[in-house]
C-alpha positions as CSV (number, residue, x, y, z in Angstrom):
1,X,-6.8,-13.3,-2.0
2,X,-3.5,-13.6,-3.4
3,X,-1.8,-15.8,-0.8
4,X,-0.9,-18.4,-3.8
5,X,0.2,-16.0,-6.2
6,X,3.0,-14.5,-3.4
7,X,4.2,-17.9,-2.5
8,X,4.8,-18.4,-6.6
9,X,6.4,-15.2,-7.0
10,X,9.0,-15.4,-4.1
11,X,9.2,-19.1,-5.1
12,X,9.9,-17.9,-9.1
13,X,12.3,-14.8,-8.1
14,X,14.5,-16.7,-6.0
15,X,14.7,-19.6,-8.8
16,X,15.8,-16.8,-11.4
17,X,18.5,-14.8,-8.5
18,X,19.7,-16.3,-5.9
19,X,18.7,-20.1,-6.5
20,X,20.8,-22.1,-4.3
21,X,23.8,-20.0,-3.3
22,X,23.9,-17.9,-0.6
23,X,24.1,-14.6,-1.6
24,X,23.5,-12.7,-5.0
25,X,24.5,-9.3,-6.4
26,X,22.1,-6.5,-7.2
27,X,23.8,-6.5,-10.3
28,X,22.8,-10.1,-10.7
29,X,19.2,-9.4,-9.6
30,X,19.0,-6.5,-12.5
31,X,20.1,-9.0,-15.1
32,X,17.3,-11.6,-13.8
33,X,14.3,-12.1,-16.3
34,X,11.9,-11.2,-12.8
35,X,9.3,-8.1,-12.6
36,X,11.0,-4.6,-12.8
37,X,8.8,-3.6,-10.0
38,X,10.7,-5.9,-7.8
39,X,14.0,-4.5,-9.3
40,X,13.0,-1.4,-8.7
41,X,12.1,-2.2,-5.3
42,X,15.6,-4.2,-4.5
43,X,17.5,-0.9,-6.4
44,X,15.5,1.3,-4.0
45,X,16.4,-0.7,-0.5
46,X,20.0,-0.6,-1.4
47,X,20.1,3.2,-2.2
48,X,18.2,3.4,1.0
49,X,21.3,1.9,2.9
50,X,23.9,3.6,1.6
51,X,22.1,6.8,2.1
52,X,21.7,6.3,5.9
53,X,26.0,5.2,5.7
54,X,26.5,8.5,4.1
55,X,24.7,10.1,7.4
56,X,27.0,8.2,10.2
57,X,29.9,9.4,8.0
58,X,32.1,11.6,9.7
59,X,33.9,13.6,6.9
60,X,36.8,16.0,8.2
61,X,35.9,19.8,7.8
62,X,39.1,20.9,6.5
63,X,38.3,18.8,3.0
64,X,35.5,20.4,0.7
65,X,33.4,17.9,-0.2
66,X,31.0,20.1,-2.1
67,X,33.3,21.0,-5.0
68,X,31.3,19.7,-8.2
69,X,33.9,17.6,-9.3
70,X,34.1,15.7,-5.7
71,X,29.9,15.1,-5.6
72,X,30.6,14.0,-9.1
73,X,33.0,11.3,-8.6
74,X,30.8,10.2,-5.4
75,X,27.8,9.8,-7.6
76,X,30.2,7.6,-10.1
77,X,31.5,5.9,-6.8
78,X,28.1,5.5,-5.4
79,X,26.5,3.9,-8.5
80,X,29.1,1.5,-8.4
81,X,28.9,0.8,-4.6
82,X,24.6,-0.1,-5.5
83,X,25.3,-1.7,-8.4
84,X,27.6,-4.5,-6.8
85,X,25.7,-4.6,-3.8
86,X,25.9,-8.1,-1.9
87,X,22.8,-9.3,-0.5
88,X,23.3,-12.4,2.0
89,X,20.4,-15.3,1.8
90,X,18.7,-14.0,4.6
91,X,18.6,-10.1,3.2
92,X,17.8,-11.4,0.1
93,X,14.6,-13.3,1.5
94,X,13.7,-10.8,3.7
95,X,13.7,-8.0,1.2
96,X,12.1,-10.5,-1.1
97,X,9.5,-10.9,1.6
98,X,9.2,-7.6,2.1
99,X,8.8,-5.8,-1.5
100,X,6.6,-8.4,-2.6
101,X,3.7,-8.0,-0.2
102,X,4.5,-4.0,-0.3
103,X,4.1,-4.1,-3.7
104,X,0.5,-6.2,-3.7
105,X,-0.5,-3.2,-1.3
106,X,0.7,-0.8,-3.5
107,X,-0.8,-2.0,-7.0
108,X,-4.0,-2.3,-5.2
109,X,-4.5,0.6,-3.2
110,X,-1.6,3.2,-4.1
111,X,-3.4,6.2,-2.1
112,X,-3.4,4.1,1.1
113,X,-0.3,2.4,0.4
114,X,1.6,5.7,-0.2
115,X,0.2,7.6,2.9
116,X,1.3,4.6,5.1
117,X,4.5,4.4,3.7
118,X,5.4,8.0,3.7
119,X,4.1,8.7,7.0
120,X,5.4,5.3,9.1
121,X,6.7,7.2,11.7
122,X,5.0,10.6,12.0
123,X,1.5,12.1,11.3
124,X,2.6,15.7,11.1
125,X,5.8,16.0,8.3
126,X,8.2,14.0,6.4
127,X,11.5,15.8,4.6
128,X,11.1,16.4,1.0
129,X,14.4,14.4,0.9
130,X,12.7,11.3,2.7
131,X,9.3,11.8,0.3
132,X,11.7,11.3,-3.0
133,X,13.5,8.5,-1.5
134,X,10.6,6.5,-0.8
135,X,8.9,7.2,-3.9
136,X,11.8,5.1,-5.4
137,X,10.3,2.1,-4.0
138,X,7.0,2.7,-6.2
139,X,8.0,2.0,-9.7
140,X,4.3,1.7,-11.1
141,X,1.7,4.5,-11.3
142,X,4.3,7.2,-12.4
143,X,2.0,9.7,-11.9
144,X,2.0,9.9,-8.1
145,X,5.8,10.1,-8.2
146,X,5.8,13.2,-10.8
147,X,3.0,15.0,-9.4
148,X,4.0,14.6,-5.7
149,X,7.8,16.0,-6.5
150,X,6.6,18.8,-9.0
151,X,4.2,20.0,-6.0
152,X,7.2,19.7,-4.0
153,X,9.4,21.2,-6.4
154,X,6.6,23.9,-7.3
155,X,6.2,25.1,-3.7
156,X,10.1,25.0,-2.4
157,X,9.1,22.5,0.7
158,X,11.3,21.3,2.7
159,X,9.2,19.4,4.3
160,X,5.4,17.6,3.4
161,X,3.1,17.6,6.0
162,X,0.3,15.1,6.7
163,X,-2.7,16.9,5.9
164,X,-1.7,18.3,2.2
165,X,-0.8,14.8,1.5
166,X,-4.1,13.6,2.8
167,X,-5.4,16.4,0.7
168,X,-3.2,16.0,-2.6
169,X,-3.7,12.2,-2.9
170,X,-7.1,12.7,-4.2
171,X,-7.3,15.1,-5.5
172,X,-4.7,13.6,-7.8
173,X,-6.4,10.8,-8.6
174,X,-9.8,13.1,-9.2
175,X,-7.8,14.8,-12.1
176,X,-6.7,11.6,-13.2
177,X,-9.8,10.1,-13.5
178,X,-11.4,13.3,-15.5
179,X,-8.9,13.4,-17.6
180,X,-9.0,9.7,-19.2
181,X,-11.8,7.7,-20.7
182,X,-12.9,4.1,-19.7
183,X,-10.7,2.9,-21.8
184,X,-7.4,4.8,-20.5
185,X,-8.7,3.5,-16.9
186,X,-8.8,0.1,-17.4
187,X,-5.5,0.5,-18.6
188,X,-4.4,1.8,-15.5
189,X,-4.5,-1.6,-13.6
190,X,-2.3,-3.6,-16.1
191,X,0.5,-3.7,-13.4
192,X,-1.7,-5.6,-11.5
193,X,-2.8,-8.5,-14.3
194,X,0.9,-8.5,-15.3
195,X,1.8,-9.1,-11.9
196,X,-0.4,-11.9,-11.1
197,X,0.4,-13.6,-15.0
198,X,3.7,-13.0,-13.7
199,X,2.9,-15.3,-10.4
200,X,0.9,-17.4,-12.2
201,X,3.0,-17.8,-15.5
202,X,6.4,-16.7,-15.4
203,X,7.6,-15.0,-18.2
204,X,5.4,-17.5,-20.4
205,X,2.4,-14.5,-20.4
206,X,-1.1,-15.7,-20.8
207,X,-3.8,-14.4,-23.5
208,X,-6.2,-13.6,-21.3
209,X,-5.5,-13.3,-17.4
210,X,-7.6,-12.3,-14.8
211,X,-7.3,-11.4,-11.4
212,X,-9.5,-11.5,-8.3
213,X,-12.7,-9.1,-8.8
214,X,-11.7,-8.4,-4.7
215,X,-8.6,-6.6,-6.2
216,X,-10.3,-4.2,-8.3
217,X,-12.5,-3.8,-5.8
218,X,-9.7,-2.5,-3.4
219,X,-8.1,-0.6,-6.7
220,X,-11.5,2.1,-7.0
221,X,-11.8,2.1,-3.8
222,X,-8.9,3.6,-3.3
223,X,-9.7,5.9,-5.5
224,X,-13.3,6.9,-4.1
225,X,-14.8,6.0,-7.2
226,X,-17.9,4.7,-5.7
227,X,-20.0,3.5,-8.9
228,X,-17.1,1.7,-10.2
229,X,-16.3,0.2,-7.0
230,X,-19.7,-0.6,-6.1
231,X,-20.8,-2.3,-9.5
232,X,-17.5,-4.7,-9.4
233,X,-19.0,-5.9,-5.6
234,X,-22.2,-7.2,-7.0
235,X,-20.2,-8.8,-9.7
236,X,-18.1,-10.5,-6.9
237,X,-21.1,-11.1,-4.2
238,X,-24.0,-11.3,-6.1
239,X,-22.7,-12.9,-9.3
240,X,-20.3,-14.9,-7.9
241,X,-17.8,-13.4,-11.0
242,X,-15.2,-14.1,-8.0
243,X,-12.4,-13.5,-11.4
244,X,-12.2,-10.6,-13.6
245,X,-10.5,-10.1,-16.8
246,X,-9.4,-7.0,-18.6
247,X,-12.0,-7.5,-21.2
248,X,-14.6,-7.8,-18.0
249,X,-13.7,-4.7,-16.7
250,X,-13.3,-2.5,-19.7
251,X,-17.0,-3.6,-20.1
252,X,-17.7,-2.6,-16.6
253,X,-15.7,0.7,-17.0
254,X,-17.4,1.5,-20.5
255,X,-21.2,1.1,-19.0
256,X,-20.6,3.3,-15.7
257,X,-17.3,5.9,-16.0
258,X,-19.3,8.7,-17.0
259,X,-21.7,7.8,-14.1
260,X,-19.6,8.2,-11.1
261,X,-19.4,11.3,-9.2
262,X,-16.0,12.9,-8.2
263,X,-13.8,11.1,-6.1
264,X,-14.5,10.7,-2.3
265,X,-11.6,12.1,-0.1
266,X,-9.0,10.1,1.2
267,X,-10.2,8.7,4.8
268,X,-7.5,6.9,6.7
269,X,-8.3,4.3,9.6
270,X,-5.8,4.0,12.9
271,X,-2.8,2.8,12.4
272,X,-3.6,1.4,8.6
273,X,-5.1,-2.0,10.5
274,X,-7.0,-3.1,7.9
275,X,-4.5,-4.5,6.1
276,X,-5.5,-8.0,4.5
277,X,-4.0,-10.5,6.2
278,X,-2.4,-11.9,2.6
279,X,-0.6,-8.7,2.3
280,X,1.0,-8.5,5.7
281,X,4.7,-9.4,5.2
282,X,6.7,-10.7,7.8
283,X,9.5,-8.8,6.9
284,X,7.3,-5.6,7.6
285,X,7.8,-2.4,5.8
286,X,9.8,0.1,8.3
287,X,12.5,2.3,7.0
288,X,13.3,4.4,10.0
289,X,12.6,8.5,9.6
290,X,15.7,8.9,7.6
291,X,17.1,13.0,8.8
292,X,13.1,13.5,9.8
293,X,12.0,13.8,13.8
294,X,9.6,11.0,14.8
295,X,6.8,13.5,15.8
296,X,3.9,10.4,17.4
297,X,3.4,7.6,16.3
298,X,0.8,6.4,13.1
299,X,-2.2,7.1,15.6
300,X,-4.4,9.8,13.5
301,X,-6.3,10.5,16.6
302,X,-6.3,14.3,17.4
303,X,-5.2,14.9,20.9
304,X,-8.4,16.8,21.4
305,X,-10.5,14.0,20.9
306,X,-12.8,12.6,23.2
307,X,-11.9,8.9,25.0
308,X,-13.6,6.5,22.9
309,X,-15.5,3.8,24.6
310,X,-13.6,0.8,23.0
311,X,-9.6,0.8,23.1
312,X,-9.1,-0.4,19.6
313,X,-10.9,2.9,18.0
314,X,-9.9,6.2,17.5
315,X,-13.1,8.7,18.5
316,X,-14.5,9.7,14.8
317,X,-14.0,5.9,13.7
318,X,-16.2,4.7,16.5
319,X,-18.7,7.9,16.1
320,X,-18.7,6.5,12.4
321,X,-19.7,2.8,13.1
322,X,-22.0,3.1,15.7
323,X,-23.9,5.7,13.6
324,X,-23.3,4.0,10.3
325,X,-23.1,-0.1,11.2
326,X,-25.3,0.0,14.7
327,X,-28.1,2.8,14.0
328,X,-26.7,5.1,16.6
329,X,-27.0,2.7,19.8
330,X,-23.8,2.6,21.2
331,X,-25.0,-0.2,23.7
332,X,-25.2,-2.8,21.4
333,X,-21.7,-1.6,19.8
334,X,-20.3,-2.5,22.8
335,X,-21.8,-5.9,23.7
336,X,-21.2,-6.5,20.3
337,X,-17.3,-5.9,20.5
338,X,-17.3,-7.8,23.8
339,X,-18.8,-10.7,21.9
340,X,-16.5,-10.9,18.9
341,X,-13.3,-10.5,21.6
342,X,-14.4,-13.2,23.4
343,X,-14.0,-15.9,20.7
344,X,-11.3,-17.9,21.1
345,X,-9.9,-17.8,17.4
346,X,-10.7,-14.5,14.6
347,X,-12.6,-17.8,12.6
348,X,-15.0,-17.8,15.5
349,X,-15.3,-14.0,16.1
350,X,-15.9,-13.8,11.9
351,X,-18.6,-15.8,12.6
352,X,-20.0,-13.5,15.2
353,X,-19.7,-10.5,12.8
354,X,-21.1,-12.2,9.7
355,X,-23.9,-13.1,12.1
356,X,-24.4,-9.1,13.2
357,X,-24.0,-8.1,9.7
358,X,-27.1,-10.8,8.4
359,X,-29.2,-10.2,10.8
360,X,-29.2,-6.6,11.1
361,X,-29.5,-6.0,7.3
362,X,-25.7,-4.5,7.5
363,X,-23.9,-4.3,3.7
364,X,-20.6,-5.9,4.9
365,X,-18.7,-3.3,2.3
366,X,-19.2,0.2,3.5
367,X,-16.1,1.9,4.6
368,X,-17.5,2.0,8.2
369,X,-17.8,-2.1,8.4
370,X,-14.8,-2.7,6.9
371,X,-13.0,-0.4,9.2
372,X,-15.0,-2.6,11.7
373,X,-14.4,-6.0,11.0
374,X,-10.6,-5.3,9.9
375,X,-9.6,-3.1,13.1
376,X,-11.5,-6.2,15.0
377,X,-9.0,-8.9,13.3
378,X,-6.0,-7.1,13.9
379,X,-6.9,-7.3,17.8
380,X,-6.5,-11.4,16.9
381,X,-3.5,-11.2,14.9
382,X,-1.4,-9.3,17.8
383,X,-1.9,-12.0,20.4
């Protein structure tokens, strides 16, 4: 979906930092005419460094380091330290790499995005510390950011724990959504059109950009707002409108809003695998668990659960599909999966599952065939 804008912008960022020389400053990357997003992002992984230095420091107990005019002069020392930060060509490229398809994630699907990012290492509780460090990395859709460290803030945590992000998320978005009219929400996904003119343009903006209908598609999604979301599908599928422009959607937004119910909850899938395959970066996205205890892994299935019948799905996923996508009989979900596993490339097993979804009547979009199709693919991309 956006494979050609992400080569562009890594292409255009590098031109206007590093260029040809093999390293640059962060100082030199702030002063750069690229996306502040991307600053923000490069700001946030340096910050991130020094923070985990300051933790295999071993300070002598005899000097007070917490006397308010010491913590001030580290802050002073530490601002500095970022500031003139020294990334070598291959940091640069991989962080480059890295906060670019992070960012694509994040500007489409910020509720998925977040609870993946925040919770890379452990499905039970993140410091409060680790939650505002991370939310450094997410420049756009303030809102999150505020909210999340006010209900931090609010409820003296020291900690954030799975579930009451799982359960906040939404329900942030819910208020959100009541609160503002069609108008205010279309306005809402201007990071992502200024991204793409960005790709697409450089600081020359265009009049009237448009981005892929897929990607608003993912955005209200996100968001569980189901009308919304469904309407901009037909436009895509069934009126091959495979483009959308603001103007488009504001039309879109203006005729259904007030139509669409609350919100559905946040549902996660195992291990986030149905990440697009344009938005995987081969940098990845792992920051370690900071001062945090790596509890499991980013399996959400319960240890009470019952052994599903197919490896590659958790127990309520699988209970999902087969009810949802195979009409309850498990026996054809599994010579199904056998089938699609048995092609030689994922272009052959797409086939397979296209085929399935035709024949069978099966709307390819529902949460419970794209969980599906995209668990399915990541079985071929780890080979």
């Amino acid at each position: 979906m956006f494979e050609q804008e992400i080569e562009l912008l890594i292409t255009s960022i590098s031109r206007e930092t590093i260029g040809d020389g093999k390293s640059v400053s962060l100082r030199r990357i702030f002063e750069s005419k690229i996306p502040a997003n991307v600053k923000a992002f490069f700001r946030a992984e340096v910050e991130w460094m020094l923070a985990t230095e300051r933790r295999s420091e071993r300070r002598p107990l005899r000097f007070d380091y917490s006397q308010p005019e010491i913590q001030l002069l580290q802050e002073q020392i530490d601002a500095l330290l970022i500031n003139n930060f020294i990334f070598t060509r291959t940091d640069f490229d991989a962080t480059l790499d890295k906060s670019i398809h992070f960012l694509f994630n994040y500007l489409c699907r910020p509720q998925w995005t977040l609870m993946s990012f925040l919770f890379e290492t452990s499905t039970h509780s993140i410091s409060a510390k680790t939650v505002q460090r991370k939310l450094r990395f997410c420049r756009d859709y303030k809102y999150f950011s505020d909210i999340i460290q006010r209900y931090i803030s609010h409820h003296g945590l020291n900690e954030l724990k799975f579930d009451a992000m799982r359960s906040l998320l939404p329900r942030i978005d819910q208020e959100v959504m009541k609160m503002h009219t069609a108008a205010q929400i279309a306005d809402m996904t201007v990071p992502i059109f200024e991204f793409v003119d960005f790709a697409r343009h450089g600081n020359s903006q265009s009049a009237d950009i448009s981005v892929p209908t897929r990607a608003l598609v993912y955005f209200f999604d996100d968001k569980g707002m189901n009308v919304i979301t469904g309407t901009l599908k037909r436009r895509k599928d069934v009126d091959q409108q495979l483009q959308t422009t603001q103007a488009d959607l504001l039309t879109i937004l203006s005729s259904v809003h007030k139509s669409d119910p609350a919100p559905a909850p946040y549902k996660p899938t195992p291990r986030f695998l149905e990440t697009p395959k344009e938005f995987q970066s081969k940098a990845g996205m792992v920051f370690g668990d900071d001062e945090d205890h790596v509890h499991a892994g980013a399996d959400f299935v319960p240890v009470e659960a019952a052994a599903p019948m197919s490896p590659l799905f958790n127990s309520d996923d699988e209970q999902d599909i087969i009810r949802e996508v195979f009409h309850g009989d498990k026996e054809l979900y599994s010579r199904t999966i056998a089938q699609v596993l048995s092609s030689g490339t994922w272009e052959d097993a797409a086939l397979v599952i296209d085929g399935f979804f035709a024949e069978n009547g099966i709307e390819p979009f529902t949460t419970e065939a794209v969980t599906f199709t995209n668990i399915l693919q990541s079985a071929f991309a780890g080979q």
